[in-house]
LOGUPA-859887 format. One record per residue (C-alpha): residue number from 1; residue in one letter; chain; y, z, x. Coordinates in nm, 2 decimals, m for minus. Each point is the difference from the previous one (the first is absolute). Layout:
<r NUM,"A","A",<Y,Z,X>>
...
END
This chain:
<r 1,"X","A",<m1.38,1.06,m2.82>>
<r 2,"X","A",<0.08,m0.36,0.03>>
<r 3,"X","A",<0.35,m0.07,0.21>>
<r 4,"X","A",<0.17,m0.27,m0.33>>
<r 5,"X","A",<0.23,m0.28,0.19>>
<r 6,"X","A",<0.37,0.04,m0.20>>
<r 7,"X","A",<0.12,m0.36,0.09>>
<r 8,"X","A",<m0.05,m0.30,0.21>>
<r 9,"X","A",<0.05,m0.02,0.37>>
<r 10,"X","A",<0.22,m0.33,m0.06>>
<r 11,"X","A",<0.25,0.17,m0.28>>
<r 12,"X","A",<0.04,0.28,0.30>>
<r 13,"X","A",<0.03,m0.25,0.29>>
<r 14,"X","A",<m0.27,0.02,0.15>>
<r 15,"X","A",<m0.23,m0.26,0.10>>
<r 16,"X","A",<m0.32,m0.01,m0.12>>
<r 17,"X","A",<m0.18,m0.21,0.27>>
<r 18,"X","A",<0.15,0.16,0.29>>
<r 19,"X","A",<m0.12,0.32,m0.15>>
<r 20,"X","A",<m0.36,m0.10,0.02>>
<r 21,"X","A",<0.05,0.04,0.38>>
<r 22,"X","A",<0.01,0.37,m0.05>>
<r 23,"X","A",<m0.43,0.01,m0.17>>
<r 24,"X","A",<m0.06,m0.23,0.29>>
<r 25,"X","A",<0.13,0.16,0.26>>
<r 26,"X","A",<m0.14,0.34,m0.10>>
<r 27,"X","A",<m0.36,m0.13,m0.13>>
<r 28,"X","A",<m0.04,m0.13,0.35>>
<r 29,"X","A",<0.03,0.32,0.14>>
<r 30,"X","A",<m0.27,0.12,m0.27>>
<r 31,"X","A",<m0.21,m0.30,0.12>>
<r 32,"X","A",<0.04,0.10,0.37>>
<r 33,"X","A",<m0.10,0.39,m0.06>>
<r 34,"X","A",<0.37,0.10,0.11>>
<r 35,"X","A",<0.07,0.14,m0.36>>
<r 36,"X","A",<m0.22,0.15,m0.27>>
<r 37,"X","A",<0.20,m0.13,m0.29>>
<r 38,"X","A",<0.37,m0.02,m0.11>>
<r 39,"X","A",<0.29,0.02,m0.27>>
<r 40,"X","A",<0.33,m0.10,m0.04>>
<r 41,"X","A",<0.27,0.00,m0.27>>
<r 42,"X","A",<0.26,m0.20,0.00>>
<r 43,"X","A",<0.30,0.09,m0.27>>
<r 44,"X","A",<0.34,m0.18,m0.03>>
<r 45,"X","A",<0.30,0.01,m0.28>>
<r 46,"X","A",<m0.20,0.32,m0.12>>
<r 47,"X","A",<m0.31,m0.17,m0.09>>
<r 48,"X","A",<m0.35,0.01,0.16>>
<r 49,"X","A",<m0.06,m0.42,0.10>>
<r 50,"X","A",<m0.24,0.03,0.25>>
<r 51,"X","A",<m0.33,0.23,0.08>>
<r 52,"X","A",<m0.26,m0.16,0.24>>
<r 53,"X","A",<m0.34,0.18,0.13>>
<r 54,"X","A",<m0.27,m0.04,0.19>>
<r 55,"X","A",<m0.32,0.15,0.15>>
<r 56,"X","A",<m0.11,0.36,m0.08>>
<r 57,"X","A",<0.12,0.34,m0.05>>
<r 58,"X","A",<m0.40,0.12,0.14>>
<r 59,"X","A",<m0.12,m0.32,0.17>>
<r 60,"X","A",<m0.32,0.25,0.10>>
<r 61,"X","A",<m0.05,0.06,m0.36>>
<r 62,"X","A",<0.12,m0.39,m0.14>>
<r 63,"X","A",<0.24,0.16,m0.19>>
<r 64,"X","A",<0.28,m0.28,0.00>>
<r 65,"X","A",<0.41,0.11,0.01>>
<r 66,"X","A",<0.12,0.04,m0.35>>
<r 67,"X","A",<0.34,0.05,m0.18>>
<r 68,"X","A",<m0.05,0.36,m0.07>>
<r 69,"X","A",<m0.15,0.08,0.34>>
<r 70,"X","A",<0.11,0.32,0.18>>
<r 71,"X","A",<0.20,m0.04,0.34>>
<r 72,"X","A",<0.06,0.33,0.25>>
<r 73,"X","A",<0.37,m0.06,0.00>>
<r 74,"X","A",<0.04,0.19,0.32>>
<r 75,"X","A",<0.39,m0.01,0.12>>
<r 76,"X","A",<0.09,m0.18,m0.31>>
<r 77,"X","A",<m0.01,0.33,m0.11>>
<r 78,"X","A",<0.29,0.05,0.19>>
<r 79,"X","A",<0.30,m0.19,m0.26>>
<r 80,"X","A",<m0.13,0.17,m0.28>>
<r 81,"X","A",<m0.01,0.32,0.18>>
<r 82,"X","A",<0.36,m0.11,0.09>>
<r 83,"X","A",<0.10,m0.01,m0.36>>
<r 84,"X","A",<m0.15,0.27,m0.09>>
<r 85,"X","A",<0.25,0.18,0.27>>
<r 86,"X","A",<0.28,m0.18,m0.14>>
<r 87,"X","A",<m0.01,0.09,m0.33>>
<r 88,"X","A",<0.04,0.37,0.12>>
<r 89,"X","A",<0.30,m0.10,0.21>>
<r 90,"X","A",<0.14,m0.16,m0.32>>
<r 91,"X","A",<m0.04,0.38,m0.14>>
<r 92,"X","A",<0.19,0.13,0.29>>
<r 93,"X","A",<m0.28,0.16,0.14>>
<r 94,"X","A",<0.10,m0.09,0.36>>
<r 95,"X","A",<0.25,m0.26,0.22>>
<r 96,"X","A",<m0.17,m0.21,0.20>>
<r 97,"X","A",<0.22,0.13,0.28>>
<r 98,"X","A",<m0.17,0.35,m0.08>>
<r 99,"X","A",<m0.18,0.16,0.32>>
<r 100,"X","A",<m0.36,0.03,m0.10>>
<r 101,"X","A",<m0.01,0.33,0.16>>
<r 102,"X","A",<0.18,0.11,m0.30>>
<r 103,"X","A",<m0.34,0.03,m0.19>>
<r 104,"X","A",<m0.31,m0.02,0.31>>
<r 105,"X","A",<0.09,0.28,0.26>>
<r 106,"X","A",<m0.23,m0.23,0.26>>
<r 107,"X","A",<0.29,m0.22,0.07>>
<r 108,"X","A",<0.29,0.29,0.01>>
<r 109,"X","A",<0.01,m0.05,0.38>>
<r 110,"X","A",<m0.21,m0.31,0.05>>
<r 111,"X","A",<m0.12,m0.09,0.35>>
<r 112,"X","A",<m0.06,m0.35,0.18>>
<r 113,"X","A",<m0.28,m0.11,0.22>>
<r 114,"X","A",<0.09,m0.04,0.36>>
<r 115,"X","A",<m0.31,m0.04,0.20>>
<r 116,"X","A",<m0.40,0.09,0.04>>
<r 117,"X","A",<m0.30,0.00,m0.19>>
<r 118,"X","A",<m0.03,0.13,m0.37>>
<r 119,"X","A",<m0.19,0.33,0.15>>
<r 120,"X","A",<0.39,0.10,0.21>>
<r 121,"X","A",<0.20,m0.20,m0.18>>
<r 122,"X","A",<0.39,0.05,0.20>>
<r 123,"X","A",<0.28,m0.05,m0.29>>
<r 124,"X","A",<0.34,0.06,0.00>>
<r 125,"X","A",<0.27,0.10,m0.29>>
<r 126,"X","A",<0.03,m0.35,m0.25>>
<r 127,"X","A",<0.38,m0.05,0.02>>
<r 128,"X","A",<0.01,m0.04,m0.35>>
<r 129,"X","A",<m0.15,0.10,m0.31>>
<r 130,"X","A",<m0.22,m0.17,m0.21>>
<r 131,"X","A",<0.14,m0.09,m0.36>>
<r 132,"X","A",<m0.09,m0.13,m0.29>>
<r 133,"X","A",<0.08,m0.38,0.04>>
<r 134,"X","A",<m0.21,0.04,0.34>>
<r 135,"X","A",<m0.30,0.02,m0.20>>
<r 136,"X","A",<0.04,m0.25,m0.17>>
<r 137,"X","A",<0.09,m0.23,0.22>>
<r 138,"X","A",<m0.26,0.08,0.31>>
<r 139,"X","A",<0.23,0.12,0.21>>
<r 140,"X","A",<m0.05,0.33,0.01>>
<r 141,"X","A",<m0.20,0.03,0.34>>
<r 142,"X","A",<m0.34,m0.01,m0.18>>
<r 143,"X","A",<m0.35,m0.18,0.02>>
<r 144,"X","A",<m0.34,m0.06,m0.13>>
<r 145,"X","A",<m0.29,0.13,0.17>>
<r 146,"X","A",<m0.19,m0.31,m0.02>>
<r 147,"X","A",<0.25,m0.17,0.16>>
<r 148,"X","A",<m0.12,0.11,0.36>>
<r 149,"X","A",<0.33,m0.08,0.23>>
<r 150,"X","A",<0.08,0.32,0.09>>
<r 151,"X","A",<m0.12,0.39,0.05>>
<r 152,"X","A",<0.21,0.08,m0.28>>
<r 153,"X","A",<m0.23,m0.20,m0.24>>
<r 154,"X","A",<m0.28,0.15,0.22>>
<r 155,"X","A",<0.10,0.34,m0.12>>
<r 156,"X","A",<0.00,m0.13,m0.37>>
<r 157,"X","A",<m0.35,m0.06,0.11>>
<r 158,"X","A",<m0.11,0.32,0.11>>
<r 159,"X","A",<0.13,0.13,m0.29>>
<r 160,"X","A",<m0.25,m0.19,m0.21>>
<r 161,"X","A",<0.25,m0.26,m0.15>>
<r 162,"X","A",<m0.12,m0.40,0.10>>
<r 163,"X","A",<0.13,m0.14,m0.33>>
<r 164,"X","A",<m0.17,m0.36,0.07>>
<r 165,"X","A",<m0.36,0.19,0.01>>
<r 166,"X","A",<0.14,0.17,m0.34>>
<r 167,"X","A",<m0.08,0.34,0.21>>
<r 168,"X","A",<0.18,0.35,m0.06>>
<r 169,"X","A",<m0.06,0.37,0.04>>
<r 170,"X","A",<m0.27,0.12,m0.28>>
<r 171,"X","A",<0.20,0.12,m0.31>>
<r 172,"X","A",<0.34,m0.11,0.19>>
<r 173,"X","A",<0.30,m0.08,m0.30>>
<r 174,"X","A",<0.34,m0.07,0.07>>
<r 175,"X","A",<0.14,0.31,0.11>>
<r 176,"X","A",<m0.27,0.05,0.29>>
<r 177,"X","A",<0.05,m0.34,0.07>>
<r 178,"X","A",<0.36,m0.04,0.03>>
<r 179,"X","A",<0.00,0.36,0.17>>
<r 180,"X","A",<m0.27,m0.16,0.33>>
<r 181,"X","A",<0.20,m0.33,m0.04>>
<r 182,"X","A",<0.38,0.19,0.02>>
<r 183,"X","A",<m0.11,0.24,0.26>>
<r 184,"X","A",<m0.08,m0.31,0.25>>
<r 185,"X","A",<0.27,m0.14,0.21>>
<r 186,"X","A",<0.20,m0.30,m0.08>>
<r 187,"X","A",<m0.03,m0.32,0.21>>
<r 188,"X","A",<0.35,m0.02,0.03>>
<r 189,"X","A",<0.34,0.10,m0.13>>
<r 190,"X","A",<0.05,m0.06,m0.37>>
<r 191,"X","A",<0.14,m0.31,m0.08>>
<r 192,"X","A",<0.03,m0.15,0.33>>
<r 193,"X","A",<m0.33,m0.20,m0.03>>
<r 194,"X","A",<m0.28,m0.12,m0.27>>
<r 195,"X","A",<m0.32,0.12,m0.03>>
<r 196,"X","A",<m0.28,m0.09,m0.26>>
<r 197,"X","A",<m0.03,0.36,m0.07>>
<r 198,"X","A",<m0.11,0.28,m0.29>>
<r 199,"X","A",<0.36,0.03,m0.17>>
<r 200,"X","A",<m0.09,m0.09,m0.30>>
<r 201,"X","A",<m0.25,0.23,0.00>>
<r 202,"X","A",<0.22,0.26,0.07>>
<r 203,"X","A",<0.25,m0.13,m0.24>>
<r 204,"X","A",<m0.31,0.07,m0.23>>
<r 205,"X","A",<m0.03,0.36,0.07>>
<r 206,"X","A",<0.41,0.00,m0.05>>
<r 207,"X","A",<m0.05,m0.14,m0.35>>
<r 208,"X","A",<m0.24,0.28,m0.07>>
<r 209,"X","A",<0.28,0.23,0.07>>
<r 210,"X","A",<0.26,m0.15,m0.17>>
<r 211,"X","A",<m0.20,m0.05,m0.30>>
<r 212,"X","A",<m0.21,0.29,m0.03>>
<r 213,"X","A",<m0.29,m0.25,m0.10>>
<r 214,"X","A",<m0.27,m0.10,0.26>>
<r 215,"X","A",<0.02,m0.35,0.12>>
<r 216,"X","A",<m0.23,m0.21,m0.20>>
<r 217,"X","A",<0.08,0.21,m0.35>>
<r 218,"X","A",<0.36,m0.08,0.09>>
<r 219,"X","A",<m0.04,m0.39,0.04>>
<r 220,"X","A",<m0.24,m0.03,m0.24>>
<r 221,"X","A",<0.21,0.14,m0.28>>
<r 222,"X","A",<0.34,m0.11,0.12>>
<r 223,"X","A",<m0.15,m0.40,0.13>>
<r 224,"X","A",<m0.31,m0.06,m0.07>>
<r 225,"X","A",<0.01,0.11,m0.37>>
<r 226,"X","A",<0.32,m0.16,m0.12>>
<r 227,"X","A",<m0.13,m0.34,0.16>>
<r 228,"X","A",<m0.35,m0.01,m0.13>>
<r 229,"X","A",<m0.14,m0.01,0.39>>
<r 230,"X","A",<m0.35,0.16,m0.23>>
<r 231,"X","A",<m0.22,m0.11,0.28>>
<r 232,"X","A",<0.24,0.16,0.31>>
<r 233,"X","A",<m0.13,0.33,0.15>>
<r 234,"X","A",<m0.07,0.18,0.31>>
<r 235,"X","A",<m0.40,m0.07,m0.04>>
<r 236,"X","A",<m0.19,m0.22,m0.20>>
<r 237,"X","A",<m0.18,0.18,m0.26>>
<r 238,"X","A",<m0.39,m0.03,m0.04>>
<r 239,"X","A",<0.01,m0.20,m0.29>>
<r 240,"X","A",<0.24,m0.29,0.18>>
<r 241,"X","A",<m0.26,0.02,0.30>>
<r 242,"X","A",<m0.11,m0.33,m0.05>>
<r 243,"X","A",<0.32,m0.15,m0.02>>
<r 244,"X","A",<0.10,0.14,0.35>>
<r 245,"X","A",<0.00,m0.23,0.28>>
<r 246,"X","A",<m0.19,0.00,0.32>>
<r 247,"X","A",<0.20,0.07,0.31>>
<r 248,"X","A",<m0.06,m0.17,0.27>>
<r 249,"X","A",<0.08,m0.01,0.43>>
<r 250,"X","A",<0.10,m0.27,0.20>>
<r 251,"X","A",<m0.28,m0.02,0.32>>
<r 252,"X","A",<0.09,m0.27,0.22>>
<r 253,"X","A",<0.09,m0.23,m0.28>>
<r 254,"X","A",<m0.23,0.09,m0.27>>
<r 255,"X","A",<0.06,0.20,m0.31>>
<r 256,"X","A",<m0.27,0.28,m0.01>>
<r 257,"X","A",<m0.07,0.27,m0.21>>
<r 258,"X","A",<0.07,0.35,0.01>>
<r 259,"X","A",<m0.13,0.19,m0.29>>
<r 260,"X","A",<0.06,0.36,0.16>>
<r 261,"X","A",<0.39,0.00,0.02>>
<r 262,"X","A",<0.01,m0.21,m0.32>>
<r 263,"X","A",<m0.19,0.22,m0.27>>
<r 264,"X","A",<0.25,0.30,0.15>>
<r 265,"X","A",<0.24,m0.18,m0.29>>
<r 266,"X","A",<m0.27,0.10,m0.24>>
<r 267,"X","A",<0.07,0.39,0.03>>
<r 268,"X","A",<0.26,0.18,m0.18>>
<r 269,"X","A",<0.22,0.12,0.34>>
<r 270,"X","A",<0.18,0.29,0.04>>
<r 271,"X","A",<0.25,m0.18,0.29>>
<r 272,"X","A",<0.29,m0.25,m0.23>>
<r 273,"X","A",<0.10,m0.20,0.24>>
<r 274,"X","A",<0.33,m0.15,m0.09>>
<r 275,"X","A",<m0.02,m0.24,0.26>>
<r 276,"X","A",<m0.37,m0.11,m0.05>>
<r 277,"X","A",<m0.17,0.18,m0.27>>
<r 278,"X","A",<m0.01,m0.28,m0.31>>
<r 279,"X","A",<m0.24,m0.25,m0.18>>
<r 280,"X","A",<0.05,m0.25,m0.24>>
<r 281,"X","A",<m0.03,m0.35,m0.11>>
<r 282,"X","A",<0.25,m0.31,0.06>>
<r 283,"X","A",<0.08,0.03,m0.45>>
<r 284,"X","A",<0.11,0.38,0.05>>
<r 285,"X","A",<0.20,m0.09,0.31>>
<r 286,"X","A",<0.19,m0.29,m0.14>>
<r 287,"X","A",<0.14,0.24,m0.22>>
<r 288,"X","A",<0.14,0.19,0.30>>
<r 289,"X","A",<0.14,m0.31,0.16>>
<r 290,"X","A",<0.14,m0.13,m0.37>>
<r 291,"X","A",<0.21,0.33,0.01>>
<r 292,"X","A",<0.15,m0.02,0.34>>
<r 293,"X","A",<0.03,m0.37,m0.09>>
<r 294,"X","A",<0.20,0.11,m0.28>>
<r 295,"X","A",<0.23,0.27,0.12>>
<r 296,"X","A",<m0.19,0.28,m0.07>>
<r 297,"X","A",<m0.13,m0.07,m0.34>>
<r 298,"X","A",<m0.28,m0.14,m0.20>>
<r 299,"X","A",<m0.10,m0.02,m0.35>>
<r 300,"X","A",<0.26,0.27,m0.13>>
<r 301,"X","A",<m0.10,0.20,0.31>>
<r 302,"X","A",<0.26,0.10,0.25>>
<r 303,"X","A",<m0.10,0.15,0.32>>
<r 304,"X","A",<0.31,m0.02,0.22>>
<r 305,"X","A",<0.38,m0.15,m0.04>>
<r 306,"X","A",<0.06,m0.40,0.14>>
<r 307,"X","A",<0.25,0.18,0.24>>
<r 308,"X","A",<m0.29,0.23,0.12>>
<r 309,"X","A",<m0.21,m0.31,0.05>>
<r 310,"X","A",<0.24,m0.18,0.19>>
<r 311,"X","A",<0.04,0.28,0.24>>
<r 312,"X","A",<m0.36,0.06,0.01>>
<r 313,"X","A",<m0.07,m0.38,0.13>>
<r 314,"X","A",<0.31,m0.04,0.25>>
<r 315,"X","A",<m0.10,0.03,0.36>>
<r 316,"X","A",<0.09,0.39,0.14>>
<r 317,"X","A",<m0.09,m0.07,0.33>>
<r 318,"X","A",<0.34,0.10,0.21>>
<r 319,"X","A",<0.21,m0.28,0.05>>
<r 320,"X","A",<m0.17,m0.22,m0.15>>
<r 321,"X","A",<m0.24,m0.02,0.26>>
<r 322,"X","A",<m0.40,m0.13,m0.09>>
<r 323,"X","A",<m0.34,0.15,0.03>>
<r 324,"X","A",<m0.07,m0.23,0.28>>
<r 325,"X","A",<0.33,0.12,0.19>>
<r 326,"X","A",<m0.10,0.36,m0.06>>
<r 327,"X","A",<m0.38,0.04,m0.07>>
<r 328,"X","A",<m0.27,0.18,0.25>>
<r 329,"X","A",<m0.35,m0.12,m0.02>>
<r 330,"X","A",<m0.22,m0.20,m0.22>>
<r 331,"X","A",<0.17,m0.04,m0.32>>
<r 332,"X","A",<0.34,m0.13,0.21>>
<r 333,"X","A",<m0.14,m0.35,0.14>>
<r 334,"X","A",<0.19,m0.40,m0.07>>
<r 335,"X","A",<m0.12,0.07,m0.32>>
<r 336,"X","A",<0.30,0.25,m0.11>>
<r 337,"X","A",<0.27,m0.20,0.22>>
<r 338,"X","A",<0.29,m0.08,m0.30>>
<r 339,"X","A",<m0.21,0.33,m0.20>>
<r 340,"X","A",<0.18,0.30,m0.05>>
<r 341,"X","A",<m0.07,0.27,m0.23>>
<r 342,"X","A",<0.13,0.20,m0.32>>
<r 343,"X","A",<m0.09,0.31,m0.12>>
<r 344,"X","A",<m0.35,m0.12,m0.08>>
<r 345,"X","A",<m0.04,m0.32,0.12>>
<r 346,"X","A",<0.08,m0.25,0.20>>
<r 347,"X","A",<0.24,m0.23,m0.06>>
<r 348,"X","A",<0.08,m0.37,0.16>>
<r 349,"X","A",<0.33,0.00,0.13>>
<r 350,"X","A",<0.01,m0.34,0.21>>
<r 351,"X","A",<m0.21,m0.28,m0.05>>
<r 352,"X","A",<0.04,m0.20,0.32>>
<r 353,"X","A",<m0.12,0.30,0.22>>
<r 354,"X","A",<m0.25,0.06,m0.23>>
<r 355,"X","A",<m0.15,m0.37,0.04>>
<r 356,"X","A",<m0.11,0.01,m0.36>>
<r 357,"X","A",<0.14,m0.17,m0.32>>
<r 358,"X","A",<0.02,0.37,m0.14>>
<r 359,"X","A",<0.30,m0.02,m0.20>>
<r 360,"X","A",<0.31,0.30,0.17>>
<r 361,"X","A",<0.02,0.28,m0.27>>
<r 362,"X","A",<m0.39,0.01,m0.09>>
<r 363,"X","A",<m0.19,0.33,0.09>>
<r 364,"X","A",<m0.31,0.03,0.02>>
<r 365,"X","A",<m0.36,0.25,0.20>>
<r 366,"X","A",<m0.35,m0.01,0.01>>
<r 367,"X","A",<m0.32,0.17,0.04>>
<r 368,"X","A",<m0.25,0.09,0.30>>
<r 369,"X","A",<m0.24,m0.21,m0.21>>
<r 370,"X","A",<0.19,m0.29,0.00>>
<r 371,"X","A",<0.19,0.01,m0.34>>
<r 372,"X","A",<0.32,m0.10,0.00>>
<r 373,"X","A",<0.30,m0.08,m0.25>>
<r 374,"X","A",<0.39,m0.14,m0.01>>
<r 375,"X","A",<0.29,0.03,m0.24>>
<r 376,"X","A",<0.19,m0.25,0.02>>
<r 377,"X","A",<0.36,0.07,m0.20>>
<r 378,"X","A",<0.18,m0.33,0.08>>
<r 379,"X","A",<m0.29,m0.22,m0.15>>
<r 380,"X","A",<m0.14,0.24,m0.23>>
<r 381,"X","A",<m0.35,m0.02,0.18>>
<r 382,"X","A",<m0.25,0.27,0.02>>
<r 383,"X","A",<m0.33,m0.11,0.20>>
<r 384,"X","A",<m0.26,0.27,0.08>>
<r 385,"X","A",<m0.37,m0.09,0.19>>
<r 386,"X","A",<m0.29,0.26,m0.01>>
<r 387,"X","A",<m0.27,m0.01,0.24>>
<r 388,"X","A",<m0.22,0.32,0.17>>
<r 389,"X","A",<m0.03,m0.08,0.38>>
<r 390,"X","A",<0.14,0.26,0.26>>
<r 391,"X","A",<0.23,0.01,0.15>>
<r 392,"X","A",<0.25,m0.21,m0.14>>
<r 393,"X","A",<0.11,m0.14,0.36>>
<r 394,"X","A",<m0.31,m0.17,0.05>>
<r 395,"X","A",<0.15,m0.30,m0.12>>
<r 396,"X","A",<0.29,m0.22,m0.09>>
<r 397,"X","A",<m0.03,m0.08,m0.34>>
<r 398,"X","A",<0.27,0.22,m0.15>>
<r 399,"X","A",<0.23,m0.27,0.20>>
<r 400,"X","A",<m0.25,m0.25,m0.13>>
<r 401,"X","A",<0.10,0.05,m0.39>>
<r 402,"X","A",<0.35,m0.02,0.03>>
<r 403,"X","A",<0.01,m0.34,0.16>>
<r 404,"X","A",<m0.30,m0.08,m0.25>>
<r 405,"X","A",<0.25,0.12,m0.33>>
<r 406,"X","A",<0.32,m0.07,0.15>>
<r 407,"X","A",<m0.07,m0.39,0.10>>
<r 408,"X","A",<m0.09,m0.02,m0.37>>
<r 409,"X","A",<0.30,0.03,m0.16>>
<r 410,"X","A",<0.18,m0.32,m0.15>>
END
């Protein structure tokens, strides 16, 4: 399916030479063997202006990056997983102030690490509970097990859970998962730090519960359905194989392939993972973004209220603070210095600390294979970029884009 330009780039203010700098930049990195192949939509004033590409979705198999290529979203799972949440709490199925205890007995009395090795772990009584907005937000005291910063990740580990390696417990769902997962300690007292961490996919499992659906029949019925996202799912189905693209690994610079961890996205799983879990293609997407872009609707389709969307991409960090003032390890660097984060996603709240020409007020995440995506309210801008290199921090060129988009603007 052919992505169809809705206007000019100069009737949107945008201009068009200084866009070229973005299939130049990018191609380079094709050219150098940094990046299989690339895509990136650029939509203003509610119309698609601008899609470049370049390279290949299978550069192995000379299969070259196409409009309806499919992308392993990864955490940009996470803001529809978000809104999926939402829509519940618009039902009154829960306050964001709720203790999640209230529906997972492993954090009735939850515990924090103190000190030693994941085998004799010591922990001590968290001083407060974990709720719902704590979830959302990373703040709960939670990791990732690929993350590798601390034993508490190391225990995710030993569990069988190393969500970069797109490893988990034979026949695990949601329930096992979130019962190993809840049963660990937390790295620290709720809401007194950030962690990149698996709240949302707890948050998942708590929209099971509310709902009385499983995950993906809940967000495929209630978002992806009523936004004709036809080629979003938790798998890629045989007979969209070929449309699938490559993932690949950064090694010392180079973009190389690794078939094993990427066909695991062509079995039918029996884990959701609300923060990881989804495929899909940059047309299906756009669809998401138009929606948040426009207050919670789209075509005749509304998914949340504009006051619920507000909320949702305000910072909820306390006092305002950032992810770079509050974060622990890898995903809490410069970059997120001005960032903080809503219930879903991450949200610029000063430009000048943040070094970027990001406008205040956009929100915006990404995925471990370097996809990434912004809203941008005050200029009506959605941009997204697909690629497939792990892990997304090999590189810079998230930061890249917005300069390359921003600096275009008349």
């Amino acid at each position: 399916m052919e992505l169809k330009l809705e206007g000019e780039l100069d009737e949107v203010g945008l201009d068009a030479s200084r866009i070229g700098r973005i299939p130049a930049f990018f191609d380079d990195l094709v050219a150098a063997g940094r990046l299989s192949g690339w895509l990136t939509t650029i939509n203003r004033g509610g119309k698609l202006v601008w899609v470049g590409r370049g390279g290949h979705r299978d550069r192995e198999r000379a299969l070259n990056v196409t409009d309806d290529t499919i992308w392993r979203l990864f955490s940009m799972t996470k803001p529809i997983t978000a809104v999926a949440a939402l829509m519940l709490y618009e039902e009154g199925k829960f306050d964001l102030n709720d203790e999640v205890g209230r529906w997972i007995s492993e954090f009735k009395e939850p515990r924090v690490y103190v000190e030693g090795p994941a085998i004799a772990m010591t922990t001590r009584p968290a001083s407060e509970p974990v709720r719902v907005h704590h979830l959302f937000t990373h703040t709960a005291g939670l990791t990732y097990g690929f993350q590798s910063v601390s034993p508490v990740d190391a225990y995710y580990r030993s569990m069988g859970y190393d969500e970069l390696s797109w490893k988990f417990p034979e026949g695990a769902d949601l329930a096992s998962a979130v019962h190993d997962w809840c049963s660990a300690p937390l790295l620290f007292d709720p809401g007194s730090a950030w962690n990149y961490s698996i709240g949302l996919e707890i948050l998942g499992r708590l929209i099971e519960i509310w709902s009385g659906q499983r995950l993906d029949h809940f967000i495929t019925e209630r978002i992806l359905k009523p936004l004709g996202m036809t080629d979003t799912d938790w798998y890629c189905p045989p007979e969209k194989e070929d449309r699938l693209a490559m993932l690949y690994v950064n090694f010392n610079g180079s973009a190389l392939p690794v078939e094993e961890i990427g066909r695991e996205f062509l079995k039918e799983p029996t884990l959701f993972l609300g923060g990881g879990g989804l495929v899909s293609t940059a047309g299906d997407f756009q669809k998401f973004m138009s929606m948040m872009l426009g207050r919670g609707s789209l075509n005749g389709a509304s998914l949340l209220a504009p006051r619920t969307i507000e909320m949702m991409t305000r910072n909820h960090l306390p006092a305002n603070a950032t992810i770079g003032d509050l974060g622990r390890g890898v995903f809490s660097n410069d970059g997120q210095v001005g960032n903080g984060y809503g219930l879903g996603v991450a949200v610029t709240v000063d430009q000048v600390r943040n070094r970027s020409l990001m406008t205040e007020g956009s929100y915006f995440w990404g995925g471990a294979a370097s996809t990434t995506f912004w809203v941008d309210p005050k200029e009506e801008l959605s941009v997204a970029f697909y690629a497939q290199l792990l892990p997304s921090t090999s590189h810079t060129w998230r930061r890249t884009l917005h300069q390359l988009v921003y600096s275009s603007m008349l």
